[in-house]
PyMOL Python script that loads the backbone (N, CA, C, O; Angstrom):
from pymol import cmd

cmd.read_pdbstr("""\
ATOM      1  N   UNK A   1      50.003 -15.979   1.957  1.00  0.00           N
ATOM      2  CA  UNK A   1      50.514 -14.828   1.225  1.00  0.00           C
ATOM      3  C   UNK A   1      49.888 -13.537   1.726  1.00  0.00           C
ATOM      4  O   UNK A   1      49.084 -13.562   2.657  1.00  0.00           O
ATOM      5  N   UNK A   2      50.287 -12.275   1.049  1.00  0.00           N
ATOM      6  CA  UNK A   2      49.863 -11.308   1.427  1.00  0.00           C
ATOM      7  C   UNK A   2      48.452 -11.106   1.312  1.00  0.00           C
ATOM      8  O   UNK A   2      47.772 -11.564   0.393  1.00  0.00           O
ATOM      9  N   UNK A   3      48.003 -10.382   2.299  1.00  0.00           N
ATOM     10  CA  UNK A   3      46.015  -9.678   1.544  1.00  0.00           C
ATOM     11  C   UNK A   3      46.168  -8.796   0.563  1.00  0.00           C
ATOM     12  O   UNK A   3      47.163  -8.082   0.445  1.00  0.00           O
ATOM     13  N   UNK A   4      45.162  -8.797  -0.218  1.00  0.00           N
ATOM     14  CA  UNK A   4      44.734  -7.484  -1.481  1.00  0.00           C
ATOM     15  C   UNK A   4      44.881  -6.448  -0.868  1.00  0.00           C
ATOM     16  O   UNK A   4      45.654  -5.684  -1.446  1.00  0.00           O
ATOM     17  N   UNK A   5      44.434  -6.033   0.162  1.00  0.00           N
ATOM     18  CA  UNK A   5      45.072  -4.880   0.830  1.00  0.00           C
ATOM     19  C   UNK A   5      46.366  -4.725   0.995  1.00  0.00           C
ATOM     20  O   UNK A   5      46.770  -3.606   0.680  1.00  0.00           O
ATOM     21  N   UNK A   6      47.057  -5.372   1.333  1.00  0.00           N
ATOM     22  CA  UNK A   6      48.640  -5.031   1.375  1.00  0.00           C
ATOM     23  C   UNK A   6      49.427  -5.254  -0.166  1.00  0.00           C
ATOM     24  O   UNK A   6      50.301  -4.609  -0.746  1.00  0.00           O
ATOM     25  N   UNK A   7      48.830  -6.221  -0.435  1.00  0.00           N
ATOM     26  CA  UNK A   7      49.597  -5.967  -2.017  1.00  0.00           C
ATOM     27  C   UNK A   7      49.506  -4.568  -3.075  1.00  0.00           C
ATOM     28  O   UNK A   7      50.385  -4.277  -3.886  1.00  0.00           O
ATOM     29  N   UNK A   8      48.352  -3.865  -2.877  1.00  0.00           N
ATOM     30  CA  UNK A   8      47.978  -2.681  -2.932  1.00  0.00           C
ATOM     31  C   UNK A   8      48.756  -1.678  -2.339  1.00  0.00           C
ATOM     32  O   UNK A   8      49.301  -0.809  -3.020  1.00  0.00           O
ATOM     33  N   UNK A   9      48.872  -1.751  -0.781  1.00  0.00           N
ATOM     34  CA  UNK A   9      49.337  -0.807  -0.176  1.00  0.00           C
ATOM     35  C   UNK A   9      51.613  -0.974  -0.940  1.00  0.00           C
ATOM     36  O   UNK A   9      52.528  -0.388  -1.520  1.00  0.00           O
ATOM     37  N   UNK A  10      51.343  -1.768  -0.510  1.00  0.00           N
ATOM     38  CA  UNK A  10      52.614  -2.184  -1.716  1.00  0.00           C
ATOM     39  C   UNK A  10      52.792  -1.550  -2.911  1.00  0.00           C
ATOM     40  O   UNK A  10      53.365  -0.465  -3.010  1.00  0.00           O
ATOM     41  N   UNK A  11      52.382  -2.103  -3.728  1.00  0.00           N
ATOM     42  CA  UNK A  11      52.153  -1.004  -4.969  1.00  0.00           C
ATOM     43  C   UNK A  11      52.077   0.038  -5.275  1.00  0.00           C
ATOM     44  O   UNK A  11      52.470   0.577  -6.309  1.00  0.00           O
ATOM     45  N   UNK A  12      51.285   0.663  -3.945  1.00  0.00           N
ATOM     46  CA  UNK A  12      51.543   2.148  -4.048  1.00  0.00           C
ATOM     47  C   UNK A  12      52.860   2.691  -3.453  1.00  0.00           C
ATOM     48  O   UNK A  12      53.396   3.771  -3.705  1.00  0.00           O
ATOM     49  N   UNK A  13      53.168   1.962  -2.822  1.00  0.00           N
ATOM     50  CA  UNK A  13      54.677   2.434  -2.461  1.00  0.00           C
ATOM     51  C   UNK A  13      55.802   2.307  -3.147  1.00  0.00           C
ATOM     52  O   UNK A  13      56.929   2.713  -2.863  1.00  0.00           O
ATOM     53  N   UNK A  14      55.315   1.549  -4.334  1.00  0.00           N
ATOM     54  CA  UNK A  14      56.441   1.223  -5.046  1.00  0.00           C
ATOM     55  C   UNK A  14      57.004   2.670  -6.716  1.00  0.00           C
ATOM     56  O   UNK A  14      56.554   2.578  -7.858  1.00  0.00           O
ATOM     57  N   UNK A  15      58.030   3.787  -6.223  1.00  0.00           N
ATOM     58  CA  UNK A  15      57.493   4.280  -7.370  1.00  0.00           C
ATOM     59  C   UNK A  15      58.048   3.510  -8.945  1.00  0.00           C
ATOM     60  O   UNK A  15      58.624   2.424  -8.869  1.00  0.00           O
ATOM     61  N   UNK A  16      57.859   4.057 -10.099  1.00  0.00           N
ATOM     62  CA  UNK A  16      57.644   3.527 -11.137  1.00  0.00           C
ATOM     63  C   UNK A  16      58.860   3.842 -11.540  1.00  0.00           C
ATOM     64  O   UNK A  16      59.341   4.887 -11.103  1.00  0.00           O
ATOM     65  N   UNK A  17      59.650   3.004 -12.476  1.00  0.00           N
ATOM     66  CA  UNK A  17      61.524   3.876 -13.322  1.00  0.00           C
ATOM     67  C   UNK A  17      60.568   4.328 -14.070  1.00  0.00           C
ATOM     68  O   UNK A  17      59.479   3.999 -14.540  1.00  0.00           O
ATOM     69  N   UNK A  18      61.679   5.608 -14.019  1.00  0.00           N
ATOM     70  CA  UNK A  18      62.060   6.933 -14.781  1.00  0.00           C
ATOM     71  C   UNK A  18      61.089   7.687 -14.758  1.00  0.00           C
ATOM     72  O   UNK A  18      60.892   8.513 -15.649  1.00  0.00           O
ATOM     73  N   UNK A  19      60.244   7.516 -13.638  1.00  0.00           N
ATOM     74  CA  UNK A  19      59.043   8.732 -13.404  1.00  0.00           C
ATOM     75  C   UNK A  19      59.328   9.295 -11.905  1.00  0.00           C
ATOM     76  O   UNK A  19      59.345   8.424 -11.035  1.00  0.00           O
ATOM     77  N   UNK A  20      59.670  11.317 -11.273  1.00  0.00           N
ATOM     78  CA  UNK A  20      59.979  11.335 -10.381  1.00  0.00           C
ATOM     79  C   UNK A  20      58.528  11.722  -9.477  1.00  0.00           C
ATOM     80  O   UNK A  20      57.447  12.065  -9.955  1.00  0.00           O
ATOM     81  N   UNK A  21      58.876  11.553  -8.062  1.00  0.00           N
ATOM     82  CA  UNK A  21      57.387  11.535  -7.653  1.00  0.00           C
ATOM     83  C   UNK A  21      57.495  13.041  -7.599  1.00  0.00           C
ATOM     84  O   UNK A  21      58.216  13.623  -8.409  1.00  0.00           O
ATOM     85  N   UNK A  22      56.687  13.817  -6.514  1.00  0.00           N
ATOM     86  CA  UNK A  22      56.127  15.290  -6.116  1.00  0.00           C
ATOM     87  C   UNK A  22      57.146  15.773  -5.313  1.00  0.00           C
ATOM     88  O   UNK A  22      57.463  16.959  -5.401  1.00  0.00           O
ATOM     89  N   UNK A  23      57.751  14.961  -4.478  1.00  0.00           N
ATOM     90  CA  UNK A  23      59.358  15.739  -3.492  1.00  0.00           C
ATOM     91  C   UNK A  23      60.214  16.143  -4.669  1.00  0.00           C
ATOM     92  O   UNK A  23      60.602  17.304  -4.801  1.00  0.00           O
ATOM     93  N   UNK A  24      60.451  15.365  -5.359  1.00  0.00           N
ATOM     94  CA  UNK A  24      61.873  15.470  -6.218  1.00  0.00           C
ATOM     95  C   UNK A  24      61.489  16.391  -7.326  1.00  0.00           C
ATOM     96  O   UNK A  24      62.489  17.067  -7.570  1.00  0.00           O
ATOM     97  N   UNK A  25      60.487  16.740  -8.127  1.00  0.00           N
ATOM     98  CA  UNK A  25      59.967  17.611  -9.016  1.00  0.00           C
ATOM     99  C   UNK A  25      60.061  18.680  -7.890  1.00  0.00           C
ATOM    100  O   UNK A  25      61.274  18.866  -7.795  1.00  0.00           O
ATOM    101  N   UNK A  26      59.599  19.278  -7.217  1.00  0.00           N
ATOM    102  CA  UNK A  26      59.386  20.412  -6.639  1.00  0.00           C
ATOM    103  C   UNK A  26      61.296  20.655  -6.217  1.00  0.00           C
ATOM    104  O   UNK A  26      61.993  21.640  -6.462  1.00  0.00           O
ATOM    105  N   UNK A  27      61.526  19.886  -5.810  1.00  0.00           N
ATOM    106  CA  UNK A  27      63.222  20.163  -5.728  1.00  0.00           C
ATOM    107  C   UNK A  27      63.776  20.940  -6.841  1.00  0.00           C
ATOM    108  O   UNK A  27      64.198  22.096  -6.846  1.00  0.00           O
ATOM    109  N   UNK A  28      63.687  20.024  -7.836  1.00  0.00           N
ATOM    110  CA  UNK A  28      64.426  20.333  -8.413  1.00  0.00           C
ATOM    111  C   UNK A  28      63.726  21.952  -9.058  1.00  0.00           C
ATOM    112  O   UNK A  28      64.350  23.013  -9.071  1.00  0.00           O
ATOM    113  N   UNK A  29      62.387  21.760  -9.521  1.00  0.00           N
ATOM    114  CA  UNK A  29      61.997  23.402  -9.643  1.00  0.00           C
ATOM    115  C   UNK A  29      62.320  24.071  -8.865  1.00  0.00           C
ATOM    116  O   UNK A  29      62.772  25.105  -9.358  1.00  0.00           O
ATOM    117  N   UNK A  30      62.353  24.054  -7.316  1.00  0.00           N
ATOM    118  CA  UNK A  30      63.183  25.269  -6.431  1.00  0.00           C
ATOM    119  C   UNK A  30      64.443  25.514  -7.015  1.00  0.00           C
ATOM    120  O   UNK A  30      64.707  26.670  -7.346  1.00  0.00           O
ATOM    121  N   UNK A  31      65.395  24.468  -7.224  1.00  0.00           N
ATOM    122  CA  UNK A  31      66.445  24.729  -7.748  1.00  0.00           C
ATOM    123  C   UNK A  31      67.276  25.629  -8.805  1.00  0.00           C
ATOM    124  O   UNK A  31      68.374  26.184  -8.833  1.00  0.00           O
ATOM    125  N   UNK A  32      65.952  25.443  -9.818  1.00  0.00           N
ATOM    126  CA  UNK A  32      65.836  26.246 -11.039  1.00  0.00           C
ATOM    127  C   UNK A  32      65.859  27.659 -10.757  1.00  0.00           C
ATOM    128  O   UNK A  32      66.693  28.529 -11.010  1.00  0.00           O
ATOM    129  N   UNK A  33      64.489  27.681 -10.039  1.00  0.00           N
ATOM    130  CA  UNK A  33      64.390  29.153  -9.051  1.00  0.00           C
ATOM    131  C   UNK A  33      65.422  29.831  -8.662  1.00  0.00           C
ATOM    132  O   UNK A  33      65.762  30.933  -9.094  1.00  0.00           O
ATOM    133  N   UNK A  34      66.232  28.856  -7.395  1.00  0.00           N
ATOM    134  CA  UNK A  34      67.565  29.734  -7.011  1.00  0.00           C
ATOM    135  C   UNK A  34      68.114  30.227  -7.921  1.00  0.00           C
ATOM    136  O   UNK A  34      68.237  31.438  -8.105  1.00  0.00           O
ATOM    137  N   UNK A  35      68.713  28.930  -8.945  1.00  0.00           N
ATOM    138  CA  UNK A  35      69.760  29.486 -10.178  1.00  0.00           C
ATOM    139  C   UNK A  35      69.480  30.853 -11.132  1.00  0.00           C
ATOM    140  O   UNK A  35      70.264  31.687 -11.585  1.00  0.00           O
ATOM    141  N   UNK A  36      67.794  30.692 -11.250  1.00  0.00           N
ATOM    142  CA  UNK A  36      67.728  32.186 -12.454  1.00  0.00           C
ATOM    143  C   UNK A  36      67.871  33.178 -11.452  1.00  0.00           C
ATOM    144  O   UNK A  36      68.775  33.945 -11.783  1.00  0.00           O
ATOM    145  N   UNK A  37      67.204  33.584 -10.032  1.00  0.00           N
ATOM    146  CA  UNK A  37      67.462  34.635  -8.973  1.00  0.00           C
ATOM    147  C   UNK A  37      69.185  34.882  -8.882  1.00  0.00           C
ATOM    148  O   UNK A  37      69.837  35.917  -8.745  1.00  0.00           O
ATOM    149  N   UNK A  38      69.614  33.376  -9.028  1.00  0.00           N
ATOM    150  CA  UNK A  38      71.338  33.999  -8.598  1.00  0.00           C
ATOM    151  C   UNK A  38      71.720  34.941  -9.494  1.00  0.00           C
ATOM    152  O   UNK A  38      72.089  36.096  -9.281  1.00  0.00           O
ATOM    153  N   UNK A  39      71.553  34.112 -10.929  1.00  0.00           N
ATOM    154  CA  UNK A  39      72.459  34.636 -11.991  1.00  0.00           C
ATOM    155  C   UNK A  39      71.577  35.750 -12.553  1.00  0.00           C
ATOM    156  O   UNK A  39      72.186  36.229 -13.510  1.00  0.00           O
ATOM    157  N   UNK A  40      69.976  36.601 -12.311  1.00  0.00           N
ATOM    158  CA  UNK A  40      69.764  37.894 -12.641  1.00  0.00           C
ATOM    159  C   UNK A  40      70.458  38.603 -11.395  1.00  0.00           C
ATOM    160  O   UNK A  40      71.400  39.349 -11.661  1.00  0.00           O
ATOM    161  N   UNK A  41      70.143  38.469 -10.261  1.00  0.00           N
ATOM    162  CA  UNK A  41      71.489  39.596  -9.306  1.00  0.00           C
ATOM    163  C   UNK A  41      72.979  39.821  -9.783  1.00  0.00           C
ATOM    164  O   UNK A  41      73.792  40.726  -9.593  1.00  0.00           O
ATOM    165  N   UNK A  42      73.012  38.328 -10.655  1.00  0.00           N
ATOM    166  CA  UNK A  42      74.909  38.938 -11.058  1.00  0.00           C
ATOM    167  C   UNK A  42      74.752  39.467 -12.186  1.00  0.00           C
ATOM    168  O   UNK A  42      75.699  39.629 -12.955  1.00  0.00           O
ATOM    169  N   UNK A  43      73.689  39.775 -12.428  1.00  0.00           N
ATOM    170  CA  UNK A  43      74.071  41.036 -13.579  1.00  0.00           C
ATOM    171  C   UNK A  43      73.795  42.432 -13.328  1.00  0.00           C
ATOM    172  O   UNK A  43      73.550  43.122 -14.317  1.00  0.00           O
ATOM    173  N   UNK A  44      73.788  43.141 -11.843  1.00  0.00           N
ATOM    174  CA  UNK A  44      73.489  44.179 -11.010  1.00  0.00           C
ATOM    175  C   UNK A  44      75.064  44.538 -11.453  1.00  0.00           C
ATOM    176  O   UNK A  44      75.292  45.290 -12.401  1.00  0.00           O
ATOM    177  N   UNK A  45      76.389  43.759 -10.466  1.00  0.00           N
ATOM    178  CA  UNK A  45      77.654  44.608 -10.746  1.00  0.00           C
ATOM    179  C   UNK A  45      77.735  44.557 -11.930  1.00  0.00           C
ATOM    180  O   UNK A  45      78.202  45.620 -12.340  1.00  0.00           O
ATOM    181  N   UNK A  46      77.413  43.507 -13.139  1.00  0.00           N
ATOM    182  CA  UNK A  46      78.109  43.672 -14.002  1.00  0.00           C
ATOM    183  C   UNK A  46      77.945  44.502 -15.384  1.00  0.00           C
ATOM    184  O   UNK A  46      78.508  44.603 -16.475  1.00  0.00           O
ATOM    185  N   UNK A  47      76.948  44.982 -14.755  1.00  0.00           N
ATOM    186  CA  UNK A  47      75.720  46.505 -15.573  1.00  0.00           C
ATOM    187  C   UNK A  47      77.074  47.796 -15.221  1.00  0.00           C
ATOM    188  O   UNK A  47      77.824  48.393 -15.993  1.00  0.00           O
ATOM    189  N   UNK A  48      76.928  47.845 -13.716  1.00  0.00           N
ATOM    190  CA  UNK A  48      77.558  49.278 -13.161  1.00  0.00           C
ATOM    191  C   UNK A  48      78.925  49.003 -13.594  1.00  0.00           C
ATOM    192  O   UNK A  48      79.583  50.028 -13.414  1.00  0.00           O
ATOM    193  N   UNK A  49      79.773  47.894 -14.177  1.00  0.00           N
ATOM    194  CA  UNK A  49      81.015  48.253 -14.091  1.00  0.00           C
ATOM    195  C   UNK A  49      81.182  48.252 -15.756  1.00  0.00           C
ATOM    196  O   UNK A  49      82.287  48.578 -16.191  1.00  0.00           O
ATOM    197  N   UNK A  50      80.060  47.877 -16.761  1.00  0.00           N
ATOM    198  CA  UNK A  50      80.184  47.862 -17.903  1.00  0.00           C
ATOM    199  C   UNK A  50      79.563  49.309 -18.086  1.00  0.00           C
ATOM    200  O   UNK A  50      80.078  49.812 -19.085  1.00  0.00           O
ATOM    201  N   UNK A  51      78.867  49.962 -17.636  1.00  0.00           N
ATOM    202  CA  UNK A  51      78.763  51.469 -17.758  1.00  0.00           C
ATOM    203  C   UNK A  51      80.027  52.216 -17.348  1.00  0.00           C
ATOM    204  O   UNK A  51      79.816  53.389 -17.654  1.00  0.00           O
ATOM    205  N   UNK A  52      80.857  52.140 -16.976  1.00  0.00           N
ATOM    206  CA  UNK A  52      82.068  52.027 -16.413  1.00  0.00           C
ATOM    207  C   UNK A  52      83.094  52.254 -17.290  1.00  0.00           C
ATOM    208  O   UNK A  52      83.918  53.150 -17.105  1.00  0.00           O
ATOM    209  N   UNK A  53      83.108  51.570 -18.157  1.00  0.00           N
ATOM    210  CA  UNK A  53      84.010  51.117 -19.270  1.00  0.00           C
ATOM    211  C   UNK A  53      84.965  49.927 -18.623  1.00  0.00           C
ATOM    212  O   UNK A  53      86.192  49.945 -18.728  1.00  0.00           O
ATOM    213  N   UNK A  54      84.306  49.011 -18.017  1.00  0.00           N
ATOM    214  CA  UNK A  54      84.873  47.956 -17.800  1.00  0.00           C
ATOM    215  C   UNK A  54      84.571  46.669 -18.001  1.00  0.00           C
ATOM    216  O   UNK A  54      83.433  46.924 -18.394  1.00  0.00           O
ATOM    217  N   UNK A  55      84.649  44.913 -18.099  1.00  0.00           N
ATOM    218  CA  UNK A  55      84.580  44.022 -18.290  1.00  0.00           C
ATOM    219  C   UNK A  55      82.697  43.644 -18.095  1.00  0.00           C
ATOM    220  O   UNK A  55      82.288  43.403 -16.959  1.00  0.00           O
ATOM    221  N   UNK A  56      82.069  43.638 -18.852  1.00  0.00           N
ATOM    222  CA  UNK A  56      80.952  43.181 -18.288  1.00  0.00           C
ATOM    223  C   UNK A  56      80.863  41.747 -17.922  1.00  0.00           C
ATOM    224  O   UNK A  56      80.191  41.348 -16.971  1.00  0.00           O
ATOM    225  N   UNK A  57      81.460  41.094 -18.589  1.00  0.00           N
ATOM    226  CA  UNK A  57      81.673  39.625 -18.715  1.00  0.00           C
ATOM    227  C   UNK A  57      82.452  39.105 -17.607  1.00  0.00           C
ATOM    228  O   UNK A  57      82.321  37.947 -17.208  1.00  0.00           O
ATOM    229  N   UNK A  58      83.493  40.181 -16.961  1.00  0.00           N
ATOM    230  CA  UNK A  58      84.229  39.389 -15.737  1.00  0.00           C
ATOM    231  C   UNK A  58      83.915  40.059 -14.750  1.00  0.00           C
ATOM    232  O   UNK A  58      84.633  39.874 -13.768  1.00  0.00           O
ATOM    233  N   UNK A  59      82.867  40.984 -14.613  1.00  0.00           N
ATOM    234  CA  UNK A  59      82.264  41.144 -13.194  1.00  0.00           C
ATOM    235  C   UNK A  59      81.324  40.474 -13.571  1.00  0.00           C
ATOM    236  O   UNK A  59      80.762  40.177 -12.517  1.00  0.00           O
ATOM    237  N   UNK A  60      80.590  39.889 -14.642  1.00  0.00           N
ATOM    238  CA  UNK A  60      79.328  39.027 -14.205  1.00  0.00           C
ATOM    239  C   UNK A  60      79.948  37.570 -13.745  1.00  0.00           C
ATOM    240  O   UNK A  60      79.482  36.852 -12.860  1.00  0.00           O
ATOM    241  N   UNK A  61      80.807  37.373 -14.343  1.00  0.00           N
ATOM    242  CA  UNK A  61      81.585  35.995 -14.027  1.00  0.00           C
ATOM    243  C   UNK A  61      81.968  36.191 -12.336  1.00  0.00           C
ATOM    244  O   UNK A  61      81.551  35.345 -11.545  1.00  0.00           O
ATOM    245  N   UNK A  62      82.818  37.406 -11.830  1.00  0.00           N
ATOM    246  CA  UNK A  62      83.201  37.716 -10.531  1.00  0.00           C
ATOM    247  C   UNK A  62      81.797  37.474  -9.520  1.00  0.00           C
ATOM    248  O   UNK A  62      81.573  36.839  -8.489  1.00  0.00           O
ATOM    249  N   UNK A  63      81.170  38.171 -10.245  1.00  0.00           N
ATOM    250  CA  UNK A  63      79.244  38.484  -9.196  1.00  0.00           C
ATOM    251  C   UNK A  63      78.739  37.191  -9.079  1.00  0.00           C
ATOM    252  O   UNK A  63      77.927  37.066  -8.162  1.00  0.00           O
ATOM    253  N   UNK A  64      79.024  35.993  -9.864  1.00  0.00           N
ATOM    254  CA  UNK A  64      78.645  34.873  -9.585  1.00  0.00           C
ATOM    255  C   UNK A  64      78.950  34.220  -8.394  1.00  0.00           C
ATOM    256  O   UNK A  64      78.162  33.948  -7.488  1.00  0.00           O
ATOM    257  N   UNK A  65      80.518  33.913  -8.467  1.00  0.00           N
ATOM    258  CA  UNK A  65      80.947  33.293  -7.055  1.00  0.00           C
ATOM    259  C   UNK A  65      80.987  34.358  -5.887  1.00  0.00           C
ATOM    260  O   UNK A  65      81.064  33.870  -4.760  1.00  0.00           O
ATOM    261  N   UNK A  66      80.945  35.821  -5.985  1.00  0.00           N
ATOM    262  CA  UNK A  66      81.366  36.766  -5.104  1.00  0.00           C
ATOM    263  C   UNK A  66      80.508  37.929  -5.481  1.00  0.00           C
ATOM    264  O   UNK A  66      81.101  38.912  -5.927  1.00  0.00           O
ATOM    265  N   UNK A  67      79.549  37.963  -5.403  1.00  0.00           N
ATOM    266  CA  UNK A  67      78.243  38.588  -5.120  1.00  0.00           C
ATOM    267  C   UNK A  67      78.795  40.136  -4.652  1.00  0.00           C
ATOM    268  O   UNK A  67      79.141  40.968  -5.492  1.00  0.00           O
ATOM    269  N   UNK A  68      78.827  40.407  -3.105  1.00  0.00           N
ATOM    270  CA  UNK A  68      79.404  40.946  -2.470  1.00  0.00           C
ATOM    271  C   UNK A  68      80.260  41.960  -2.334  1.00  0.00           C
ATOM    272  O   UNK A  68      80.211  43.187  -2.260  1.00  0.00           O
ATOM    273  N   UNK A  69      81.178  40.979  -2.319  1.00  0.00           N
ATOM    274  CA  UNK A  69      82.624  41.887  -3.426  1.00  0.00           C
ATOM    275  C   UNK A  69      82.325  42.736  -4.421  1.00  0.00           C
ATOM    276  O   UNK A  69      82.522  43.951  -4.450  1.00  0.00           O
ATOM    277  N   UNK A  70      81.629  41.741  -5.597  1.00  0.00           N
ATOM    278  CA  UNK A  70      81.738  42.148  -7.076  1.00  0.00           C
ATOM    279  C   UNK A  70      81.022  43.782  -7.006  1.00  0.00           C
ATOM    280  O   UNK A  70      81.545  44.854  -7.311  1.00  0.00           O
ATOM    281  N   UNK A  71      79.690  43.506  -6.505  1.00  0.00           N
ATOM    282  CA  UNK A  71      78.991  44.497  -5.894  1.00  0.00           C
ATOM    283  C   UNK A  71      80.125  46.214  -5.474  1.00  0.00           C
ATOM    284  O   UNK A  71      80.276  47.269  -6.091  1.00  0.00           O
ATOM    285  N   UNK A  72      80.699  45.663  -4.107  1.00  0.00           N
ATOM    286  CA  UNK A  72      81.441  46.815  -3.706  1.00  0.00           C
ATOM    287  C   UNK A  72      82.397  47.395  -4.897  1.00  0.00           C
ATOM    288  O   UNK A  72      82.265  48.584  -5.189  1.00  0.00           O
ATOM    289  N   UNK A  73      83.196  46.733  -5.478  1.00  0.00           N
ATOM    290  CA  UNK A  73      84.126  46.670  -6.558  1.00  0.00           C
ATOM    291  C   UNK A  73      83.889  47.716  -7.751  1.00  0.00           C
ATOM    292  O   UNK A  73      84.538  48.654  -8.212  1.00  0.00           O
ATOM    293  N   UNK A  74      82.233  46.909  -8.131  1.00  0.00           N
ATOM    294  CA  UNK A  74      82.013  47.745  -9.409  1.00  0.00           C
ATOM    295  C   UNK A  74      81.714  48.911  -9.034  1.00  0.00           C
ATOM    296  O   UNK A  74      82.074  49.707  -9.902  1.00  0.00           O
ATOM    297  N   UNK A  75      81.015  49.644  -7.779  1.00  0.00           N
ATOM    298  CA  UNK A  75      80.476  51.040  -8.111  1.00  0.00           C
ATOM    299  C   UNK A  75      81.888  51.823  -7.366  1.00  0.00           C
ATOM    300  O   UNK A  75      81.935  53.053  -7.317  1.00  0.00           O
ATOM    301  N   UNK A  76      82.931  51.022  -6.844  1.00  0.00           N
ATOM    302  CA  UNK A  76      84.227  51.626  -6.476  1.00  0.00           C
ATOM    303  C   UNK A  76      85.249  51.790  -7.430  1.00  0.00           C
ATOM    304  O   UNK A  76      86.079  52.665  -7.184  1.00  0.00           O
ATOM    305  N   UNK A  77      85.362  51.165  -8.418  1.00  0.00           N
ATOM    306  CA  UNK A  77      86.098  51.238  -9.564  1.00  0.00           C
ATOM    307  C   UNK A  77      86.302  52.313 -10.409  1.00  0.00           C
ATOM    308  O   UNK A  77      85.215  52.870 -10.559  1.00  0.00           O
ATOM    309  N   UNK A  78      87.202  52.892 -11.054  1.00  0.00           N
ATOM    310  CA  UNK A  78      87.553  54.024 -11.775  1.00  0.00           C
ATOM    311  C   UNK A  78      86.454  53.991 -13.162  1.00  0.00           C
ATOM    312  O   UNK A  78      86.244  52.924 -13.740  1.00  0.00           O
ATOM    313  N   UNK A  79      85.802  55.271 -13.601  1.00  0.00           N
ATOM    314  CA  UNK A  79      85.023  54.991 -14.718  1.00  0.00           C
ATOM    315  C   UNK A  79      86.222  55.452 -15.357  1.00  0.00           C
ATOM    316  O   UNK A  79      87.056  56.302 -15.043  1.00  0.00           O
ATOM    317  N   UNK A  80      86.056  54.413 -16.663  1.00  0.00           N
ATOM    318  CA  UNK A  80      86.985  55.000 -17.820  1.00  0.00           C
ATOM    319  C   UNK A  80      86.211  55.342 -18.930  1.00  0.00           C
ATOM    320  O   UNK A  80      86.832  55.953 -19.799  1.00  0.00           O
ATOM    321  N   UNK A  81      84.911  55.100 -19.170  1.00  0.00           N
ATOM    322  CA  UNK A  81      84.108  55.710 -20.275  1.00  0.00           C
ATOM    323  C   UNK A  81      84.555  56.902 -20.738  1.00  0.00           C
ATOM    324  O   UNK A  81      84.264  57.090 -21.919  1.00  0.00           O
ATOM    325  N   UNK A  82      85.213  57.842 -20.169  1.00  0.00           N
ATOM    326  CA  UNK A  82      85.422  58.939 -20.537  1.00  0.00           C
ATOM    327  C   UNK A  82      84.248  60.173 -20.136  1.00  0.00           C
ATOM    328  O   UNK A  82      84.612  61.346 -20.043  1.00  0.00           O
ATOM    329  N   UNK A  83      83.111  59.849 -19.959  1.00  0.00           N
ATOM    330  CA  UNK A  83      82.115  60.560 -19.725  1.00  0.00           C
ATOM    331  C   UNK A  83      82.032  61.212 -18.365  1.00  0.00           C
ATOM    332  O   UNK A  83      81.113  62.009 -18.175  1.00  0.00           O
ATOM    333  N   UNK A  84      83.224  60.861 -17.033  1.00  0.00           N
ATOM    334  CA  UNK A  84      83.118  61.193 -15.789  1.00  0.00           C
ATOM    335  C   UNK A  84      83.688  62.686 -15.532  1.00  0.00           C
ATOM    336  O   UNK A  84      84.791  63.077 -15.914  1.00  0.00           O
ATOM    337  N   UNK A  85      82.742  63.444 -14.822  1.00  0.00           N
ATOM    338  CA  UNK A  85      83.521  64.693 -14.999  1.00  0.00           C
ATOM    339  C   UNK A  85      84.627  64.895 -13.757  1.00  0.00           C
ATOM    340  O   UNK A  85      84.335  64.853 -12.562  1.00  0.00           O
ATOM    341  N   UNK A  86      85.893  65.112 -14.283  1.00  0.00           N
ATOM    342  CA  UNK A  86      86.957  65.050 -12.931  1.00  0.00           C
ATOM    343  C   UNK A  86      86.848  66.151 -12.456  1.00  0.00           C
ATOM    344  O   UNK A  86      87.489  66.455 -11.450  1.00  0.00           O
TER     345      UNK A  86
END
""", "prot")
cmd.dss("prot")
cmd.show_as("cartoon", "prot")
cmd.util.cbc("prot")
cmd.orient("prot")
């Protein structure tokens, strides 16, 4: 049969259910990371186009998948607040 040494070295290789090791925890915390960084940048257009008098809710929804765009869009967009002097 095997030596105490390898049954050991075994064991440690074996991980445990429903506990994740140190790769997969750190994953998934990066992950987390990306997601709150994404979704505070999509609320950049959707500030300027709700000062605006426009949708805050569908340029933050837009700024999600289309960053970019949403971005160019909102500070190009007509203010309707009423407050713009023509």
């Amino acid at each position: 049969g095997p030596s105490a040494a390898e049954r050991l070295e075994n064991k440690d290789n074996q991980q445990r259910p429903g506990r994740r090791g140190k790769k997969e925890t750190m994953d998934v915390l990066w992950w987390i990371l990306i997601a709150a960084v994404w979704i505070a940048i999509a609320f950049w257009p959707a500030r300027v186009a709700g000062r605006k008098g426009h949708s805050f809710f569908g340029y933050f929804v837009f700024s999600l998948f289309f960053f970019p765009a949403a971005l160019i869009v909102a500070y190009l967009v007509e203010d309707r607040s009423g407050l713009a002097v023509a």
